[in-house]
N, C-alpha and C positions, 0 to 999 in steps of 0.2 A: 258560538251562537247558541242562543237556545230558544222552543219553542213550547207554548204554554198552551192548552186548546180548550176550550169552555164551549161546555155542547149548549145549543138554543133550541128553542122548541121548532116542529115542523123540519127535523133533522138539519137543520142550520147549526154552526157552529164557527166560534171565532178564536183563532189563532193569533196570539199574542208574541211576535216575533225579536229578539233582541242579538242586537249585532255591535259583536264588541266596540270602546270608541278605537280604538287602535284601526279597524278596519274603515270605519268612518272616516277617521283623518286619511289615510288612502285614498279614496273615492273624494275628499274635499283636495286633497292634492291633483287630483284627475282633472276636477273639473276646471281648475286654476289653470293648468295646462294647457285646458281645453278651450278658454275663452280670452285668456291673455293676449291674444296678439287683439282685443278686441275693445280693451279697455283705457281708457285714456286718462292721463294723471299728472296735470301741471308738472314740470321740469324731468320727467321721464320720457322717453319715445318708447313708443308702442310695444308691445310683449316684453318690456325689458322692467315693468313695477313688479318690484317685489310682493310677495303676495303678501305679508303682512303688513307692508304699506297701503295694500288695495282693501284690507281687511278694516283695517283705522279706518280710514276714510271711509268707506263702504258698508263696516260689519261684517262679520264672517257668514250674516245670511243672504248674502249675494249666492255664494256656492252651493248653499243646503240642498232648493231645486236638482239641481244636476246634480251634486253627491247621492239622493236619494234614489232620482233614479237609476242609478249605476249601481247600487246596492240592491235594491228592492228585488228584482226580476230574479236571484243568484240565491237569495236568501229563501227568498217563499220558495223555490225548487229544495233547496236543503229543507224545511221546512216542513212540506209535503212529505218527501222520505222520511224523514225523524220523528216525523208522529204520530205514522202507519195508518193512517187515517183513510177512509175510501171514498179520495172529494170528486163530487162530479158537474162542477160548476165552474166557472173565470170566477176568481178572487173580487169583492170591494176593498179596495186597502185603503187604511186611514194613515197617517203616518201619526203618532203620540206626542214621539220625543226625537227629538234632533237639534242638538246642542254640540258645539265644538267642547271635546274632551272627555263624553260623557257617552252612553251608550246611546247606536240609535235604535228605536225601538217603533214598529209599527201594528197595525193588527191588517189580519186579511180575514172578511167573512167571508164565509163557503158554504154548499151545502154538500152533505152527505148523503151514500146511497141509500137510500130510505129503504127502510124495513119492508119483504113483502109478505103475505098471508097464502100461500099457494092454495088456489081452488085444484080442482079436479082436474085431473092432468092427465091422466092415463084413461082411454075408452072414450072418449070426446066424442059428442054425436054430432055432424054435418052433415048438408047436403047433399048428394051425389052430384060431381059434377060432369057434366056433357062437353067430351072432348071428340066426337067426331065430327067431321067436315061435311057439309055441304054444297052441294052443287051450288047454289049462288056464294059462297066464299069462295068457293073457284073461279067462278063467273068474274066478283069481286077483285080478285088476286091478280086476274089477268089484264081487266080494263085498269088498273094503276099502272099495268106495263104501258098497256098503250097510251095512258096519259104521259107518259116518262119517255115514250118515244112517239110522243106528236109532234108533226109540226107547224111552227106559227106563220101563219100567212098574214101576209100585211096587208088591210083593207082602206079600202079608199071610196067606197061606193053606198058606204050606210052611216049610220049615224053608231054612236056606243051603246056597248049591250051591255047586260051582267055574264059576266066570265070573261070580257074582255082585257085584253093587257093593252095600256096604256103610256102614252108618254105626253105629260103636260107642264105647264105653267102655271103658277097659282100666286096668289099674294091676299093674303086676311086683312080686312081692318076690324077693329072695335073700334063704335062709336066716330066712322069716318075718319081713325087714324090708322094707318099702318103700324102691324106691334113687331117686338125683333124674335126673330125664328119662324116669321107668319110666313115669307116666299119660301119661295122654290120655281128651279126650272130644268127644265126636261128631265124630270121627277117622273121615275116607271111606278107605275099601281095599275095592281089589276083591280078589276071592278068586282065584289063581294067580296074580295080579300078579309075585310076588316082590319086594315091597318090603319085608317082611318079611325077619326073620331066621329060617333053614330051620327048617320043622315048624311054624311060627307058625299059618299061614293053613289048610294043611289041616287044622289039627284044628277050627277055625270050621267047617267043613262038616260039616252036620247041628246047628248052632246054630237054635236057637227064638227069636223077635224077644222081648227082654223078660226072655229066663231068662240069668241067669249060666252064665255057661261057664268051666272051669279049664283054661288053658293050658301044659302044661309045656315048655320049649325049655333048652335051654344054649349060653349064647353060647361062638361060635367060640374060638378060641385065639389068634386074631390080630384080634379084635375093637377097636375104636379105644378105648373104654373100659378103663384098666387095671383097674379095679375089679374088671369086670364077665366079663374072657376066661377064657371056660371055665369059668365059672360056673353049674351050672344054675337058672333062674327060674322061678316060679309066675307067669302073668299073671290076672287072674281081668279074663274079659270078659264084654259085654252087649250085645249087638246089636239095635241102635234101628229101624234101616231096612233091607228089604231091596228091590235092586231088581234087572230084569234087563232084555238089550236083546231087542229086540220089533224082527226084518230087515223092511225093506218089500218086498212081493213085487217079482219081475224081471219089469217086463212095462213093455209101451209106455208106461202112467204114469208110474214110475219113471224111464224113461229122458229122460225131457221134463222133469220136476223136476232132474237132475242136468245135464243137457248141454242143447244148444240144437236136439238132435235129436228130432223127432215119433217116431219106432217105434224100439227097442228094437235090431232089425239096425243101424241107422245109427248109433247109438250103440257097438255095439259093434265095428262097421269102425272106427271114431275111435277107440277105445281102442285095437286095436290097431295101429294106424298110427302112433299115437303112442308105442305101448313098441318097434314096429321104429324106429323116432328114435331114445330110449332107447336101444335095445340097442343100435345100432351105434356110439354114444357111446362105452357099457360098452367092447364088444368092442376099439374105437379105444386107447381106455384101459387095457385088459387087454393088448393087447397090445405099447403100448408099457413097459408095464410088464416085461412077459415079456424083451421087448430087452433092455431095462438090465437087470434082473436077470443075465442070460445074459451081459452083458460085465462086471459087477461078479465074477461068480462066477471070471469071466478072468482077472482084473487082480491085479494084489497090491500089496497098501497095508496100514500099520499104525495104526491109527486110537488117537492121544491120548487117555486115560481123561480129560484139561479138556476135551481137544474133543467127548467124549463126553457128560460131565456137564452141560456148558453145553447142547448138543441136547435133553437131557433137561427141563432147567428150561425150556426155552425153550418146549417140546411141551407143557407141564404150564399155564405162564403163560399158551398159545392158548388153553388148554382151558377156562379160570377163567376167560376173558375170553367166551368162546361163551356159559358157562352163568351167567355174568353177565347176559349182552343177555336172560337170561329169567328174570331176577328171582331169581336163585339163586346166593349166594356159595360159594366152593371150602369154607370151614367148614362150613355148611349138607350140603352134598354130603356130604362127607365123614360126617357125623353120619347120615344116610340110608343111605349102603350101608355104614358098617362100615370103611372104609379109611380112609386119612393120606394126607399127603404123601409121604414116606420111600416107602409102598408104590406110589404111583401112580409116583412118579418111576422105583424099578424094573419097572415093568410098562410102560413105554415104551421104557426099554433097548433091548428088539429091533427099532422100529421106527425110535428117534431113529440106532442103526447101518445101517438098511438108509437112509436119506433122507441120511445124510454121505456114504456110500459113492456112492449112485445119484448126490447131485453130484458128486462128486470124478471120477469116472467120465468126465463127462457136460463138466466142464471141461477132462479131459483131451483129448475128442475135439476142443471146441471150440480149444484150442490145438495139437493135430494137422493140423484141416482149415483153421485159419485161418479161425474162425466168425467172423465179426463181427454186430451187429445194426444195420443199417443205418439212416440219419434217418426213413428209410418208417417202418420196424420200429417207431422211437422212438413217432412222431408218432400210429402209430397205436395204441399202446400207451398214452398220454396223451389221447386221445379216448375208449379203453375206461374209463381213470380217469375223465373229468370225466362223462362219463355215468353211471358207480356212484356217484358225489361230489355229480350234478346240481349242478356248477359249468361256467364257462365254462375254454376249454381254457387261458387264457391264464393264467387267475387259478388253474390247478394247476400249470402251469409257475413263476410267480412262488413260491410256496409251497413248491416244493422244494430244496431244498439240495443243492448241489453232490454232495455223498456219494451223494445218495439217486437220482440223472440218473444215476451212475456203475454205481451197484447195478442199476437197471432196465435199464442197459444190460447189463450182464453176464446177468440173470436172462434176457434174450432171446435173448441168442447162446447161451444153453443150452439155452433153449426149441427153436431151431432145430437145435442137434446131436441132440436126441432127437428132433427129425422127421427128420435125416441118419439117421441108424440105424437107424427102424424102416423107411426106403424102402429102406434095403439090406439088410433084411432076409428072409430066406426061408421061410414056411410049410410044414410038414413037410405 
């Protein structure tokens, strides 16, 4: 295999990939294997044409498809290594050439870590920031308890309020027809939730448990339904249950059911002791944030719309993976508030640029100051893993891949140049 790289402007660059044909006929062998029982050829039964009978009749570009991709994903990794290059993008590949006997030959454009211009990085001036607590944060900290241990009584004597938790019926028409995904029934919603679509939920307020109520809304214009954007609906609803939360008083009882404290003072000293922890986390964080921000705004760099896009999907794929772990697919989501893909990816733009930039930044100082992350650094980074993993340290070392020891170790010599930065930094 060999690999060719032709730099493009705006640090883009395309890799000119070629793969011997010897290893091509392989991969064209693969795929023959791989869909022969699938192929059908007057006076043969099934899996049993030879392949250069299927080739006659067929062309040998039946297989190319599938040869190609059984090559492509194996090559571009050899590819990447071989040309030392530092790509920070997903590949476009073209394929060129792919001919039975002859090399296959594809390109993959990428981009490159773009050059940066390091501003001023050591003495940075910020804000001071205000990391003590507050009596009403206390205040604050406490009534979420009591919201977390209220409880809902079930009303039967008034009509619906806002903050009410509900249980009802509902069915949408457009244009006096029923649309599909418009019912529901004995569907909980609480009232100001907003998990509705706007004007939904307050007009349930002042609903009778048992009486129909008519709902009118019009969905948004960028609604994930094309059917339904900017369409107005009738929902016609009927509210089954109503309930509401019932705070348990603030007094020494309370505070004994919640914490491990007898009086209600001690409890609340522990609360707050615990949000000054908290805050001076935040503040820690706040501020190194302020740092980087303050040398990014420095610096000058042009940031790849691949290396951008890729940030994007990459921000988008965290996201589907979180609200996975709670039983919640990114389609699902999406059917809930009304958005897509397409729109979340751009609604992270701003952030997937501020988090290239804070690195790019932040590798620059570590090749400035000659950051390294030291075997300490490693070792203790690898005992933070195997305690989140609850494995032994040994058997996360064994498990990692060479790439991945290389990555950890960069991710800490950055870690360490953003502690460099904010100790040289100065509080206004």
């Amino acid at each position: 295999m060999s690999v060719q790289v032709e730099k493009l402007e705006k640090s883009m660059a395309k890799l000119t990939i070629e793969v011997p044909a010897e290893e091509l006929e392989e991969a064209l062998q693969k795929a023959f294997l791989k869909n022969k029982n699938r192929i059908s050829v007057p006076g043969f039964r099934k899996g049993k044409v030879p392949r250069q009978m299927v080739e006659k009749i067929y062309g040998p570009e039946i297989f190319y498809e599938d040869a190609a991709n059984e090559l492509i994903p194996d090559a571009y990794e050899k590819a990447v290594e071989e040309c030392g290059e530092d790509i920070v993008s997903s590949p476009k590949i073209e394929v060129t050439q792919i001919k039975k006997g002859e090399p296959f030959i594809f390109t993959a454009e990428v981009a490159l870590k773009p050059p940066v211009k390091l501003g001023k990085y050591k003495g940075v001036k910020i804000d001071k920031i205000d990391a003590e607590v507050t009596d009403e944060e206390v205040t604050a900290e406490i009534d979420k308890q009591r919201e977390n241990n209220a409880r809902n009584i079930e009303v039967t004597d008034r009509a619906v309020k806002d903050g009410d938790m509900t249980v009802l019926d509902f069915e949408g028409f457009v244009d006096g027809v029923a649309f599909d995904g418009g019912k529901g029934e004995n569907y909980p919603l609480t009232i100001g939730s907003g998990a509705f679509i706007p004007g939904f939920e307050e007009q349930l307020v002042g609903a009778e448990i048992g009486k129909e109520v008519e709902v009118n809304v019009t969905f948004p214009e960028d609604y994930q339904a094309d059917e339904l954007k900017g369409k107005a609906a009738l929902f016609k609803c009927t509210v089954k249950e109503i309930k509401e939360k019932e705070l348990p008083e603030l007094d020494d009882e309370f505070a004994s059911e919640v914490s491990e404290f007898d009086t209600l003072e001690e409890y609340k000293a522990d609360v707050k002791a615990t949000l000054t922890e908290r805050k001076a986390k935040e503040a820690k964080d706040a501020k190194e944030a302020a740092v980087i921000e303050a040398i990014v705004n420095d610096s000058e760099m042009e940031i790849p719309e691949a290396m951008l896009a890729t940030q994007q999907k990459q921000m988008v794929d965290e996201f589907a993976q979180r609200i996975q772990m709670q039983g919640l697919s990114l389609d699902q989501y999406f059917q809930f508030t009304g958005t897509n893909y397409d729109k979340m990816v751009e609604q992270v733009k701003p952030q997937a640029e501020k988090r290239i930039k804070s690195r790019l930044v932040l590798e620059a100082i570590v090749e400035a100051e000659k950051i390294e992350a030291t075997e300490e650094d490693y070792e203790e980074e690898l005992k933070a893993m195997a305690e989140a993993y609850q494995m032994e340290v040994e058997k996360v070392k064994e498990m990692l891949p060479e790439k991945s020891v290389s990555q950890i170790k960069a991710d800490l010599a950055v870690r360490k140049a953003a502690e460099f930065a904010v100790e040289k930094a100065k509080e206004k």
